[in-house]
C-alpha positions in Angstrom: 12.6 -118.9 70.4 10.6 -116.7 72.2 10.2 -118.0 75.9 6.2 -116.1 76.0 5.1 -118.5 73.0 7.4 -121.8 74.2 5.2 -121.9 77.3 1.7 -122.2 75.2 3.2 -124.7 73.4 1.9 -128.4 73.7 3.2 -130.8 76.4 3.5 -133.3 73.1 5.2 -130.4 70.8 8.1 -129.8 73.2 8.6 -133.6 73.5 8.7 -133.8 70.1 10.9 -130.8 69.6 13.2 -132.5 72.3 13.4 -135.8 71.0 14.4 -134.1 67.4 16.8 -132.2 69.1 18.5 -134.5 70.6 18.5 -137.0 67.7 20.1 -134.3 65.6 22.9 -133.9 68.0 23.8 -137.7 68.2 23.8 -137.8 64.3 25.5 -134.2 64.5 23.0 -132.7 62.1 22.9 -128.9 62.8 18.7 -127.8 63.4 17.8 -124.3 63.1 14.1 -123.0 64.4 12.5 -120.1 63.6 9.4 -118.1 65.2 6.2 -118.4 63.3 6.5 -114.9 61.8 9.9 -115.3 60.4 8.2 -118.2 58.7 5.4 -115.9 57.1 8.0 -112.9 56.6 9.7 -115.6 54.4 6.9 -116.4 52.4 5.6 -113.0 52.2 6.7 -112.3 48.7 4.7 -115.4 47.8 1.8 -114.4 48.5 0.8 -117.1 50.8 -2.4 -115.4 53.1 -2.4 -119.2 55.2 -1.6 -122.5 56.2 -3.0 -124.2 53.3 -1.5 -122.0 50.6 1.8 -122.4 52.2 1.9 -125.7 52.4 0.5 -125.9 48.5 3.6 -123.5 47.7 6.4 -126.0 49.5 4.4 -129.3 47.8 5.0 -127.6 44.6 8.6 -127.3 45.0 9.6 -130.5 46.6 7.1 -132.8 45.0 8.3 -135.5 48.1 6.0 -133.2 50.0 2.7 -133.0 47.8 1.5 -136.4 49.7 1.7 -134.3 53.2 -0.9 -131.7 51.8 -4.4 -131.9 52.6 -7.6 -130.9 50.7 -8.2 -127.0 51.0 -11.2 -126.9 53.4 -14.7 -126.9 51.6 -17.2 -123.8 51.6 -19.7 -123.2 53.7 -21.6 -122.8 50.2 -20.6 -126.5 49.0 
């Protein structure tokens, strides 16, 4: 991970991360992260501009997920 964006990172976020970490290691599950444009550069074929559209993408695929999804955000014309 990229030292520059670990440090902007949320005092909450890298407990979490930790915590999942080291969970992972007692139950010896291998974790793999990945920097935020890997992540898009994944999904770039998809066509997925945002968030939202990413997340709509993943939902459809592992319907376990579809609950996680919220509402696209309303128009400033609705």
């Amino acid at each position: 991970m990229d030292v520059a964006c670990a440090s902007r990172k949320l005092p909450w976020i890298t407990t979490l991360n930790a915590s999942i970490r080291a969970l992972a290691k007692d139950r010896d599950v291998p974790i793999f992260a990945y920097s935020r444009d890997q992540g898009r550069a994944a999904f770039e074929s998809y066509g997925c501009p945002n968030k939202q559209s990413l997340a709509e993408l993943i939902a459809k695929h592992i319907p376990a997920f579809e609950q996680y999804v919220p509402p696209p955000p309303q128009s400033v014309d609705e």
